[in-house]
C-alpha positions as a Markdown table, in Angstrom:
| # | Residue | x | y | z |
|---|---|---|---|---|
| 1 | Unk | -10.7 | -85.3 | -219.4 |
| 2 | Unk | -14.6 | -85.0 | -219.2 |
| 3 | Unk | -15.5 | -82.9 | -216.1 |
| 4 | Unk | -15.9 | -79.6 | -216.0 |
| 5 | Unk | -12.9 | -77.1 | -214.9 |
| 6 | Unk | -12.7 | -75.9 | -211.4 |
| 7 | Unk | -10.3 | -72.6 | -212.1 |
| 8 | Unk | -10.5 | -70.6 | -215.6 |
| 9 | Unk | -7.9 | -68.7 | -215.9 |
| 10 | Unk | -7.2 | -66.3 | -219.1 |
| 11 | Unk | -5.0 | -63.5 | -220.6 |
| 12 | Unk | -6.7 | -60.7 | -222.1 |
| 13 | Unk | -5.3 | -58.9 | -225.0 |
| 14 | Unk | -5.1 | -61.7 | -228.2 |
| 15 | Unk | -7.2 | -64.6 | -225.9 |
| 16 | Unk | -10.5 | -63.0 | -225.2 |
| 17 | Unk | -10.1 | -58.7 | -226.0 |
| 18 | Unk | -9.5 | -58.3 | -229.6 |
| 19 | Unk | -6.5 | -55.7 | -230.7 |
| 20 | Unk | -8.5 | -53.2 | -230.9 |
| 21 | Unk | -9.8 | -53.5 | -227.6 |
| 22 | Unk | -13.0 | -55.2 | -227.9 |
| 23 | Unk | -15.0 | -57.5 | -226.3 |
| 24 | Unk | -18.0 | -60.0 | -227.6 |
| 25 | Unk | -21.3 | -60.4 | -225.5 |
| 26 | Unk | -20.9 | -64.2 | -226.4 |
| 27 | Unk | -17.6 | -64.1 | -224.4 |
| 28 | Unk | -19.1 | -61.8 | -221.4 |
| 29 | Unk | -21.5 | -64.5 | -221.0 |
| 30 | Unk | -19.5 | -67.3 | -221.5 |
| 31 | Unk | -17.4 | -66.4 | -218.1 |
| 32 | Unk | -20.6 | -64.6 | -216.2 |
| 33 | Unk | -22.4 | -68.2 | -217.2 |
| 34 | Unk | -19.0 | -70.2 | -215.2 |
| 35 | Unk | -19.4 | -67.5 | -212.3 |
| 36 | Unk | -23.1 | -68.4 | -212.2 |
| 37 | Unk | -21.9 | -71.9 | -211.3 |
| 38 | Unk | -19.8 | -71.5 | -208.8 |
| 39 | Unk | -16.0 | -71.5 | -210.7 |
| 40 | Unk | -13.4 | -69.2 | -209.9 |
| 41 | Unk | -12.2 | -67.2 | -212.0 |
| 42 | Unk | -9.1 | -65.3 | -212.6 |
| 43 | Unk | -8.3 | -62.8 | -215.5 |
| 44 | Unk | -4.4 | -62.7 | -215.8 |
| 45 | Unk | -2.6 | -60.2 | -217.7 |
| 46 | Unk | 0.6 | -58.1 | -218.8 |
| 47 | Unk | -1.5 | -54.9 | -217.7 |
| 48 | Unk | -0.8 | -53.1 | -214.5 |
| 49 | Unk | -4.1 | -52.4 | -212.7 |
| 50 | Unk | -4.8 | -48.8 | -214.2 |
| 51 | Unk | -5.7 | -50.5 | -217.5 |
| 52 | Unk | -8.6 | -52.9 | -215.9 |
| 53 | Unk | -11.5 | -50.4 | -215.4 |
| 54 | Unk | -12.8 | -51.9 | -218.5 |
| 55 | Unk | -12.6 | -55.2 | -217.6 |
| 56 | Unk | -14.1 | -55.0 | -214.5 |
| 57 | Unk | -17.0 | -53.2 | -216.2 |
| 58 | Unk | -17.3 | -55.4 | -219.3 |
| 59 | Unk | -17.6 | -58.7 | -217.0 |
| 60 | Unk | -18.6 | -57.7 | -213.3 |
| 61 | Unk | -16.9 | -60.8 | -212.0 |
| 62 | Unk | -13.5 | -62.3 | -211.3 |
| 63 | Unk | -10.7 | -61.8 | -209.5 |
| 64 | Unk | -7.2 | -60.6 | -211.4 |
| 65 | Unk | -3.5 | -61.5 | -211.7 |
| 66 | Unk | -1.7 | -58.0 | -213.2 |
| 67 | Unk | 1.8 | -57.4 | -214.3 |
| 68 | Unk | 2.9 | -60.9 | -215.7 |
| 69 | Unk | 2.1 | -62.3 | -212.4 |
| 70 | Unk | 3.5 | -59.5 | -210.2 |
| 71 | Unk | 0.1 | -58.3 | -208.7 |
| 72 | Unk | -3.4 | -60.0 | -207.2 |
| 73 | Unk | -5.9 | -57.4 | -207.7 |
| 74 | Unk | -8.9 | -57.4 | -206.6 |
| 75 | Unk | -11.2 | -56.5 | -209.5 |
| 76 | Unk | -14.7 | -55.3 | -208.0 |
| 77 | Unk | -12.9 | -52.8 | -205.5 |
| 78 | Unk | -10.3 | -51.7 | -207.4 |
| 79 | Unk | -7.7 | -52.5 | -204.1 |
| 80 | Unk | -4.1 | -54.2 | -204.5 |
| 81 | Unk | -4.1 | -57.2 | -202.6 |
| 82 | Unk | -0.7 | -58.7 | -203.0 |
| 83 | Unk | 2.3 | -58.1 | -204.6 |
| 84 | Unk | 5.2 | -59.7 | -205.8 |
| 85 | Unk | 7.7 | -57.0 | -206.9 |
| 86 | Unk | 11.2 | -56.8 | -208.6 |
| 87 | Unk | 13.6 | -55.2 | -206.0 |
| 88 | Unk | 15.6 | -51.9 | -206.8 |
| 89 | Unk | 19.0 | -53.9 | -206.5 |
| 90 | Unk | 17.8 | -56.2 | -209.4 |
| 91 | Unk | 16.5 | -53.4 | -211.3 |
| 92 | Unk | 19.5 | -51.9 | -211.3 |
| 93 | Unk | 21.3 | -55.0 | -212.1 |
| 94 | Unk | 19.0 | -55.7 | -215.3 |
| 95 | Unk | 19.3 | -52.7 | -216.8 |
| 96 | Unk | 23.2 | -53.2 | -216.3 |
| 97 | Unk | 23.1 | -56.3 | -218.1 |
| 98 | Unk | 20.7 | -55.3 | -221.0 |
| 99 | Unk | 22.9 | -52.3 | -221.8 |
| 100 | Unk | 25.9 | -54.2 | -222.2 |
| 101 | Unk | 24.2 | -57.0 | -224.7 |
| 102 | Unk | 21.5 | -55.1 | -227.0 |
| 103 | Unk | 23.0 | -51.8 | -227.9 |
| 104 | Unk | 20.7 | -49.0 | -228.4 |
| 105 | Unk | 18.1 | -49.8 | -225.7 |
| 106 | Unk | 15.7 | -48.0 | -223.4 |
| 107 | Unk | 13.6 | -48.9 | -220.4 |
| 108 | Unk | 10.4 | -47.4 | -218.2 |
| 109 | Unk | 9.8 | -48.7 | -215.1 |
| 110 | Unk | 6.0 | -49.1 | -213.6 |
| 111 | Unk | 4.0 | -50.2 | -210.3 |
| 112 | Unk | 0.7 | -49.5 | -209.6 |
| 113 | Unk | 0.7 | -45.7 | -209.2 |
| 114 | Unk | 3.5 | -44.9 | -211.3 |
| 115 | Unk | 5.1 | -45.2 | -215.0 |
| 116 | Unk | 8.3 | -43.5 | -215.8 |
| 117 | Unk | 10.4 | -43.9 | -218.8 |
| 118 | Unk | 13.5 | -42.8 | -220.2 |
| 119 | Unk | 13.5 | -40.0 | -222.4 |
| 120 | Unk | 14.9 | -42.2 | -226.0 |
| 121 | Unk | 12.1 | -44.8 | -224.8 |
| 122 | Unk | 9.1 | -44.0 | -227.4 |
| 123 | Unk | 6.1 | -45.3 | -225.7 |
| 124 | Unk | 3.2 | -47.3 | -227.4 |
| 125 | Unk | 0.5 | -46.8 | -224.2 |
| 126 | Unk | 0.4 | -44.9 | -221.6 |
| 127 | Unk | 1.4 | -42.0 | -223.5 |
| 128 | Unk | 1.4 | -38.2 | -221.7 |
| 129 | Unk | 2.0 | -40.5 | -218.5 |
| 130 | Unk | 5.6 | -39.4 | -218.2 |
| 131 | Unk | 5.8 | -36.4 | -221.1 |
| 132 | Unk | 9.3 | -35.2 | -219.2 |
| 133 | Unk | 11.2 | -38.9 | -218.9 |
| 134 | Unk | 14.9 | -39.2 | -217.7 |
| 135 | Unk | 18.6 | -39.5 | -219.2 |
| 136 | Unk | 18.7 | -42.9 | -217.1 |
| 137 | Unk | 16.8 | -45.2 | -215.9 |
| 138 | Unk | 18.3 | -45.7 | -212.7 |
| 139 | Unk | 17.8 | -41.8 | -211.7 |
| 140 | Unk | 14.6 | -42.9 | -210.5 |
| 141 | Unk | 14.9 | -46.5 | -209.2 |
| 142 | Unk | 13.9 | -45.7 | -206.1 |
| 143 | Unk | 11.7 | -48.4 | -204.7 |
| 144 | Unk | 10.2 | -52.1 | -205.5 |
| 145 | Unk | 8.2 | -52.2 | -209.4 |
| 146 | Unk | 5.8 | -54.0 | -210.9 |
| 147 | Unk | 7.9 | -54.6 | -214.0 |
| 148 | Unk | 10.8 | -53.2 | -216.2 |
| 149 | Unk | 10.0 | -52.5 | -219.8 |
| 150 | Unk | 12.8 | -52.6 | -222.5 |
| 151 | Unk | 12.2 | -51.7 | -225.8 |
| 152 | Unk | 14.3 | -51.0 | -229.0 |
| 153 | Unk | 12.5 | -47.9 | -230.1 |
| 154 | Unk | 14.6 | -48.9 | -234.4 |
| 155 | Unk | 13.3 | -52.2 | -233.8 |
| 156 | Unk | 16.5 | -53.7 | -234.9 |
| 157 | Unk | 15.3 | -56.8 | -233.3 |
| 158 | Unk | 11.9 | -57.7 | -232.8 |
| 159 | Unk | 11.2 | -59.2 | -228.9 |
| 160 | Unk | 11.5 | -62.8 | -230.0 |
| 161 | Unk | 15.1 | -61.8 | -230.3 |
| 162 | Unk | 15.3 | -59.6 | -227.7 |
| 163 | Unk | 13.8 | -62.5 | -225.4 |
| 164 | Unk | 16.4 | -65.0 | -226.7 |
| 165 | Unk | 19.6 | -62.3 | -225.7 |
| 166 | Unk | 17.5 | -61.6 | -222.0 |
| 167 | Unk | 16.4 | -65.4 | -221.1 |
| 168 | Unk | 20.7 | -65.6 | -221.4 |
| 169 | Unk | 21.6 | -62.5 | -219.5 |
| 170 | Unk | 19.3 | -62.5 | -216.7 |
| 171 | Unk | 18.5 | -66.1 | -215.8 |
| 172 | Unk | 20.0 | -65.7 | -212.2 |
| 173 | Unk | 18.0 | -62.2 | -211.9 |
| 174 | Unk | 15.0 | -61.7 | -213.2 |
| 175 | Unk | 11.8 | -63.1 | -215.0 |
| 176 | Unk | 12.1 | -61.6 | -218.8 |
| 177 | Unk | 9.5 | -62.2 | -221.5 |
| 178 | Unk | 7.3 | -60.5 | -223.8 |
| 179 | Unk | 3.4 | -60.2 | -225.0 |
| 180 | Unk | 3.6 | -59.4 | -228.5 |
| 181 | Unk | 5.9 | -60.5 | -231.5 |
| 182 | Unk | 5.2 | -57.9 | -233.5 |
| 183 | Unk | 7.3 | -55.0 | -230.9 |
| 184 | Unk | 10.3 | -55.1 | -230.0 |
| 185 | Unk | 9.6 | -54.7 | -226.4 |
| 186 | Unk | 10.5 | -57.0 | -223.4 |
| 187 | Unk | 8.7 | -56.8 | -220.0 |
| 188 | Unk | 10.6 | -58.3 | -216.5 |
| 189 | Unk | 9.4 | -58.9 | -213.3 |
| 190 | Unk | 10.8 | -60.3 | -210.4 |
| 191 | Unk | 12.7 | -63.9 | -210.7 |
| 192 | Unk | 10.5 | -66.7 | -210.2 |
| 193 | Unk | 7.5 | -64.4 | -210.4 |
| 194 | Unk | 5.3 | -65.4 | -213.8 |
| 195 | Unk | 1.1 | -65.8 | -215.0 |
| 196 | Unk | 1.8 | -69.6 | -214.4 |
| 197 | Unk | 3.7 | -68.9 | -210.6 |
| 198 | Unk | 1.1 | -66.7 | -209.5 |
| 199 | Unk | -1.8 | -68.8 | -210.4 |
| 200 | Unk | -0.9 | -72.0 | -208.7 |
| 201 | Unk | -0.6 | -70.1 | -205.7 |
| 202 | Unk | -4.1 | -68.9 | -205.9 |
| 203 | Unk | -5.2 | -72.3 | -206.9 |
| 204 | Unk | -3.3 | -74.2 | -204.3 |
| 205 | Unk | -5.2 | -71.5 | -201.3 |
| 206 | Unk | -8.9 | -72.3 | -203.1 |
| 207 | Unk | -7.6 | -76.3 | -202.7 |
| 208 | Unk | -7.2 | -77.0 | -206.3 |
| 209 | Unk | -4.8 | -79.0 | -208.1 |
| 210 | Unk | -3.8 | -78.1 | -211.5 |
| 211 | Unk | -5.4 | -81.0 | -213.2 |
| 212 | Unk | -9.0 | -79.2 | -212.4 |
| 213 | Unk | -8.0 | -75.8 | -213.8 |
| 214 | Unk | -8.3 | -74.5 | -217.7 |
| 215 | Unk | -6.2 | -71.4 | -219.4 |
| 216 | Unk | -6.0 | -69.8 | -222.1 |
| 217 | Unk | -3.2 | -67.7 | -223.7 |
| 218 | Unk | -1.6 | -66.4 | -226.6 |
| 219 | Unk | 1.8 | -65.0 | -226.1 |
| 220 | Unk | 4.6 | -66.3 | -224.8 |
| 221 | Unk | 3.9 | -64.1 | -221.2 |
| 222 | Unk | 1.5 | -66.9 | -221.1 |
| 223 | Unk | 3.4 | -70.1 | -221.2 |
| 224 | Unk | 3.9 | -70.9 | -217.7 |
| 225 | Unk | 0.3 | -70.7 | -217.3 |
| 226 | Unk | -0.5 | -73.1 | -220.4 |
| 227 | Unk | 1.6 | -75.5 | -219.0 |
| 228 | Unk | 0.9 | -75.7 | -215.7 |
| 229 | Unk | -2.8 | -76.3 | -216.1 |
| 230 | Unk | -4.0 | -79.4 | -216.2 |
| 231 | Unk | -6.2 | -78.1 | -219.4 |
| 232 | Unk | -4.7 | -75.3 | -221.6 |
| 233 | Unk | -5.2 | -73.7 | -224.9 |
| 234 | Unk | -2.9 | -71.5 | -227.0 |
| 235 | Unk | -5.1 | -69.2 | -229.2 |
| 236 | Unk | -4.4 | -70.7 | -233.1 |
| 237 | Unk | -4.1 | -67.1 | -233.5 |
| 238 | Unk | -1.0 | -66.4 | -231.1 |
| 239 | Unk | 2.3 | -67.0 | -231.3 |
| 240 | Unk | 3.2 | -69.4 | -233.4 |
| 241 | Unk | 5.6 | -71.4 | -229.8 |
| 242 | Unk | 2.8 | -70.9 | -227.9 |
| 243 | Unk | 1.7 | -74.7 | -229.1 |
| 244 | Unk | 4.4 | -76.4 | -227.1 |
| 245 | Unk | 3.4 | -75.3 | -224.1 |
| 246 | Unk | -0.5 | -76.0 | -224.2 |
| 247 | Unk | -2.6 | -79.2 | -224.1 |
| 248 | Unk | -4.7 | -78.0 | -226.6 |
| 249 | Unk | -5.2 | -75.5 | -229.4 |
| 250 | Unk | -8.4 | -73.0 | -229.2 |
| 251 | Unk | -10.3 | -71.3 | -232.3 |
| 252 | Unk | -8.9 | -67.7 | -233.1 |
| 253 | Unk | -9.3 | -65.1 | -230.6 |
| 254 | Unk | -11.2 | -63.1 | -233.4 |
| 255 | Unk | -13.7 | -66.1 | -233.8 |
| 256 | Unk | -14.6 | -66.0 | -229.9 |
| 257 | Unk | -12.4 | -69.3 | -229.0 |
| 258 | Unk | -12.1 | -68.8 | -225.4 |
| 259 | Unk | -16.1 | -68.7 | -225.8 |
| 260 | Unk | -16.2 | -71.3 | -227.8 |
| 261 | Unk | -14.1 | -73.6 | -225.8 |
| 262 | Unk | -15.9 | -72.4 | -222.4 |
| 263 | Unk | -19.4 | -72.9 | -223.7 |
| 264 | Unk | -18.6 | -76.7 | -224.1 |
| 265 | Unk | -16.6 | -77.1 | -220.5 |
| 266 | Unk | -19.6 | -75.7 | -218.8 |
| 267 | Unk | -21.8 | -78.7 | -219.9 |
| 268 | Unk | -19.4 | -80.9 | -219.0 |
| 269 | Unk | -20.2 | -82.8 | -215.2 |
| 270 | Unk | -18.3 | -81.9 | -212.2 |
């Protein structure tokens, strides 16, 4: 493929904002450059909308896919465009089923103006958002949510296992996967709801096919999105599956790969 990408689409955290939050000039300018000329762009991400402030001031440009697919947000007003939420009956239901198969776990529950968490669920962000937290989940599932997040606070098993046990137990429910190897913490949206879902929706309204669009991604939140671009690369820093599902493999995310990688697509003809 020699032309240059009509869509660029990319995660955040571990693809182009380093762990500890970070982001290069020569990436800023790599994505204001493709703006510049006219190509959409759309930052999609694990984060609910209260963590994009940054984003929105680092690049001034984009639109933005939140909560694993769950949300269109529209980045230079701040406003909730769309959403795609997991109802209270399934939310119910998952937690049913998690209970039953990994024993000692706890959930939160978020949406865009709320995060509330079980009292033996130790959170790793948003902490003093929900200092009080509940006996049970379900107390409080009272309404559509972004996304479910099930963690084993002993981290008896790390969320590659956690994933395999969910992927098995809530198939016919909900969407389950996780953003970082290293936790052991699962995040679930609504079935059939993922980055890779989302996106081709927004491509197919702006009239383009997959073939024309480029991602980038790390994790394995990002896999329907790798492989349903018609260009993808998995960060060689990422998770070590993340390979199977991309066309290609970009330089580490701690090297500016995305940048590197975008820098060349832009001289590319249309």
């Amino acid at each position: 493929m020699s032309f240059r990408p009509k869509l660029i689409a990319s995660d955040l955290d571990g693809t182009i904002v380093a762990n500890y939050g970070d982001i290069t000039q020569r990436t800023i300018d790599a994505f204001r450059k493709a703006d510049d000329m006219g190509i959409p762009i759309f930052f999609v991400t694990g984060r609910p909308p209260r963590w994009m402030p940054e984003i929105q001031e680092a690049f001034g440009v984009g639109s933005a896919i939140c909560g694993n697919g769950a949300m269109l947000y529209d980045l230079p007003t701040g406003k909730v465009l769309e959403e795609w939420l997991l109802p209270v009956e399934a939310q119910v239901a998952t937690v049913r089923r998690l209970r039953n198969a990994i024993p000692d776990i706890s959930f939160a529950v978020e949406s865009n103006s709320y995060f509330h968490r079980e009292k033996s669920y130790i959170p790793r962000w948003d902490v003093g958002m929900d200092n009080v937290g509940v006996d049970n989940i379900e107390e409080i599932m009272n309404s559509p949510a972004l996304k479910i997040l099930a963690r084993c606070s002993d981290q008896r098993l790390n969320s590659d296992e956690m994933l395999e046990i969910a992927l098995r137990e809530l198939k016919d429910l909900a969407t389950v996967t996780h953003s970082n190897p290293h936790d052991s913490l699962l995040e679930i949206s609504a079935l059939g709801v993922s980055k890779g879902s989302t996106l081709a929706i927004m491509a197919k309204r702006l009239g383009i096919e997959a073939k024309d669009c480029v991602s980038f991604g790390d994790n394995p939140n990002d896999f329907s999105m790798l492989e349903w671009c018609g260009r993808s690369y998995a960060m060689e820093d990422g998770h070590p599956e993340a390979k199977k599902y991309s066309k290609s493999i970009a330089p580490p995310h701690m090297d500016d790969g995305v940048a590197q990688i975008l820098e060349k697509l832009l001289q590319l003809p249309e």
